[in-house]
N, C-alpha and C positions, 0 to 999 in steps of 0.2 A: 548667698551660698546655696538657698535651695531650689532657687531657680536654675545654678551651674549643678547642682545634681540631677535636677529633670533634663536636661540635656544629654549627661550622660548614660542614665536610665537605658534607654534605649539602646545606646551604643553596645553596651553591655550586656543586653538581653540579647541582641543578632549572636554577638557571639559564645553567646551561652548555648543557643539553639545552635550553631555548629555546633560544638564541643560535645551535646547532648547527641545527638542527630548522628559524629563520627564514630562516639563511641557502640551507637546501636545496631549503626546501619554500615557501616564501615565504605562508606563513598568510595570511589577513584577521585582522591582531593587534586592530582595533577589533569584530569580531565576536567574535570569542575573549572579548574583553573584557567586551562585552554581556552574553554568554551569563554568564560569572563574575557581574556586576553582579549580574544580575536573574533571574537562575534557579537560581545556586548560593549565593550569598550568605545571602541568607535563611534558606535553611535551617541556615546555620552559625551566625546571628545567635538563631533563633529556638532554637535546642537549647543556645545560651550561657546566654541568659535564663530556658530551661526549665527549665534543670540546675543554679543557681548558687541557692545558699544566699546572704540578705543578711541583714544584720542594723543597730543604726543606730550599732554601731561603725565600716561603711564607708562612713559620709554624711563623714567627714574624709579618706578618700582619693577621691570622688568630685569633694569641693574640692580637692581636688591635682590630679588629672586635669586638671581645668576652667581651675584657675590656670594651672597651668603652660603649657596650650594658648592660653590668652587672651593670657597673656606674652610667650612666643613670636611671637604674634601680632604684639602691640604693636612689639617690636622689628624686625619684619619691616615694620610699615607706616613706622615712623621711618626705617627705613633709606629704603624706597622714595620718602618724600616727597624724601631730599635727591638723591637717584639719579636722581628726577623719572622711575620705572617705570611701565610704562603698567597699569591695572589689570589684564589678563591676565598680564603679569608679576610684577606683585604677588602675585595670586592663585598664581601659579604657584610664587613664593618660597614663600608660605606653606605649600605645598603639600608641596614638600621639605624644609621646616626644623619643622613645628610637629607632628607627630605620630610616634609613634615606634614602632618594633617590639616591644613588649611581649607579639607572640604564640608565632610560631613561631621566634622568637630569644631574647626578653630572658627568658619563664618558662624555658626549659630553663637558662639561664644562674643564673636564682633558684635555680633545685631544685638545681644544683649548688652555690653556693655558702652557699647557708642549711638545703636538705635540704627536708624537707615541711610543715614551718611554714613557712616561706618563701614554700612552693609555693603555698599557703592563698592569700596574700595578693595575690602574684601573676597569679592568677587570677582576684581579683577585679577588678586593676585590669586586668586586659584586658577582662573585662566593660564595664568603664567606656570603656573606650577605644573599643570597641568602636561606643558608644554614641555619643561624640565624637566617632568617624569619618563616621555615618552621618546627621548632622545638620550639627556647623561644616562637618566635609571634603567632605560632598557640595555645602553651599554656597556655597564657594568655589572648589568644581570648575565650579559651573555658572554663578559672578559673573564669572568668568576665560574663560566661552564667547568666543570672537569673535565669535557672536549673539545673546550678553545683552543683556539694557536694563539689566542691576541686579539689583536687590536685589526686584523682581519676581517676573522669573521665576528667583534663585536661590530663593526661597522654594519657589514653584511647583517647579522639580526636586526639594527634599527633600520636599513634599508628594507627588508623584509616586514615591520612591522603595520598592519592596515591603520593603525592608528596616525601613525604619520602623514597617509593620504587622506583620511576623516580630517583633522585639523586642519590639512589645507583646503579640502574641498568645501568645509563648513567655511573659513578664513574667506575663498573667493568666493561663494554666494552671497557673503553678507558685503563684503567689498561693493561687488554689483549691485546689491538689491535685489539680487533674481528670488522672487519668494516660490516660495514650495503650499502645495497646496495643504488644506486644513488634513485632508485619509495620509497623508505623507510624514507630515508632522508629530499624528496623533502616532503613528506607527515608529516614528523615532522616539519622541517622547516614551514609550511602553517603554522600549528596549534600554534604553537610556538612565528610565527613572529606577529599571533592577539592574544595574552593572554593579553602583556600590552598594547594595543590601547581599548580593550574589559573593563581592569579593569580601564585604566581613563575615559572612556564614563561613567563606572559604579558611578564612584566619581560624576562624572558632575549629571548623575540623583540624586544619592541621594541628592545632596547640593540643587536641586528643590522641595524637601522633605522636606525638616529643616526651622523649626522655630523660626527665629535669636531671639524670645522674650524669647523662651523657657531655652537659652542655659545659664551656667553661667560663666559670661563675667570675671569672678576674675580667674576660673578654666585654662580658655583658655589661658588666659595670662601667667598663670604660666606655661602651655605647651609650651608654643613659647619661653619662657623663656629659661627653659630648654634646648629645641632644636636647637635655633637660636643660643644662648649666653653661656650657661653653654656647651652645647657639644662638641664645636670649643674649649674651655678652657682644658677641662678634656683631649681634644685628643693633644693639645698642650702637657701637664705633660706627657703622655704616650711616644712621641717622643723623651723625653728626659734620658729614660732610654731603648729603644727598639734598638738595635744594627744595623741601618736601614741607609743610606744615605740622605744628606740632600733634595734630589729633592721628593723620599717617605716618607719623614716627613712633607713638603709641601704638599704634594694630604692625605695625613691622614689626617690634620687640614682640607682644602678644603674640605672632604669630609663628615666631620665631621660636618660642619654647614650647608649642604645640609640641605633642608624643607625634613619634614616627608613622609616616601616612601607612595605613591597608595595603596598598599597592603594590608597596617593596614585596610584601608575603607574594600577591600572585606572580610577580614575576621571579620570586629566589625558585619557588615551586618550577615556574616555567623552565628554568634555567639550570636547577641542580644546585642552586648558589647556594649553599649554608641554610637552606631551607626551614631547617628547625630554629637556628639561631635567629635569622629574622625576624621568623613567627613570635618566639618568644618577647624578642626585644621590643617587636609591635607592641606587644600585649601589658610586660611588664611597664611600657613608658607612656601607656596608656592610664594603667591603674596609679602608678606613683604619678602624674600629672595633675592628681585629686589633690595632690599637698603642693604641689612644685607652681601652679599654673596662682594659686591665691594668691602666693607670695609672691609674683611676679607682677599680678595684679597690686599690688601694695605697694612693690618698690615705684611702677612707672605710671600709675593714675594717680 
């Protein structure tokens, strides 16, 4: 246990220093935001794809990734239909309940508890994740605009998105082998290793933003719901038909009750999506994951 607290230490210091940082300085947290999207992003996206060994043993966790996110999904529009949410709330549900922290949270938490074969695996499904951040996540960050038409122009924003062409372009380098020299590297590496220190400083601002009277408290719950308890469940059922080993059916569920990734916030920001609600939901299923992730740990090792 207090090894899984020095893990999150840190986490919770970045976003302390937002929160400290918006309240003094009062940032442009949508420019902060920008700049993360579309000029630091990429390069984190494109040095994943350069760097990551695949093989077609992880075309069965890349169906897991996808399942579980379309699942999630599913039960975020069921809810919404009976709650009668309006599609930026929808969107915005979806946003905080269907993707999860499997990068700068849930692997450090694999390599502790499976060690470096673990860590193998884990890494890959952040890859993947990675990939389902920047294509569903971005477009229901941008279906959730309050100046969408749809399914339009959310196409048209993941068309527009540089991270897109980063993924492929790191995808085909490595594909070839074409290597990049060492000034090249170091210079992606910079850019790359502050994307996610950048986007939870950006969390921690915007949570200095939000007005816990404004927010609605039955919504939130039902997101953490979802996330914390419903997603660990649904990634159980998937393990039980996915032709995978028992140690990668263990880091699936584990990662599957990860709190809601950082990323949803820079892009609800980006997008106008429910932006406070996201922030929040990050943040709350971040701190309640201190009790929720043990017990998860207890039912499935």
């Amino acid at each position: 246990m207090i090894e899984f607290i020095s893990i999150l230490l840190p986490i919770f210091g970045i976003f302390i220093l937002g929160f400290i940082g918006q309240k003094k300085f009062q940032f442009d947290t949508k420019g902060i935001s920008t700049m993360a999207l579309y000029l630091m992003s990429p390069f984190l996206v494109f040095r994943t794809f350069y760097t990551t060994e695949f093989n077609v043993s992880h075309f069965y966790l890349a169906v897991y990734i996808f399942a579980l996110c379309f699942s999630l999904i599913l039960v975020v529009y069921t809810i919404s239909f009976f709650r009668r949410y309006t599609v930026t709330e929808t969107c915005g549900m979806i946003l905080a309940s269907s993707f999860m922290n499997n990068g700068n949270y849930g692997t450090p938490v694999v390599f502790l508890l499976f060690g470096a074969a673990g860590l193998d695996y884990a890494i890959i499904l952040m890859v993947i994740q990675q990939l389902v951040m920047c294509t569903i996540g971005i477009y229901y960050a941008a279906k959730g605009s309050p100046g969408s038409n749809g399914f339009q122009s959310a196409l048209e924003a993941v068309r527009k998105m540089p991270i897109m062409y980063a993924g492929f372009a790191g995808a085909v380098l490595h594909y070839f082998r074409i290597p990049l020299g060492s000034s090249i590297m170091e210079a992606v590496n910079m850019v790359a290793d502050a994307a996610i220190p950048t986007i939870m400083i950006t969390l921690g601002m915007q949570l200095a933003n939000i007005s816990v009277k404004n927010l609605v408290k039955e919504k939130l719950s039902l997101s953490l719901t979802i996330k914390l308890a419903i997603s660990p469940v649904i990634a159980f059922l998937l393990t039980l038909i996915l032709p995978v080993d028992d140690m990668v059916k263990q880091i699936m569920i584990v990662l599957a009750a990860m709190p809601t990734a950082a990323n949803t916030t820079m892009l609800a920001l980006q997008f106008n999506t429910e932006p406070d609600f996201v922030s929040t939901a990050t943040f709350v299923s971040t701190v309640l994951s201190l009790v929720t992730l043990p017990l998860v740990f207890w039912i499935v090792l």
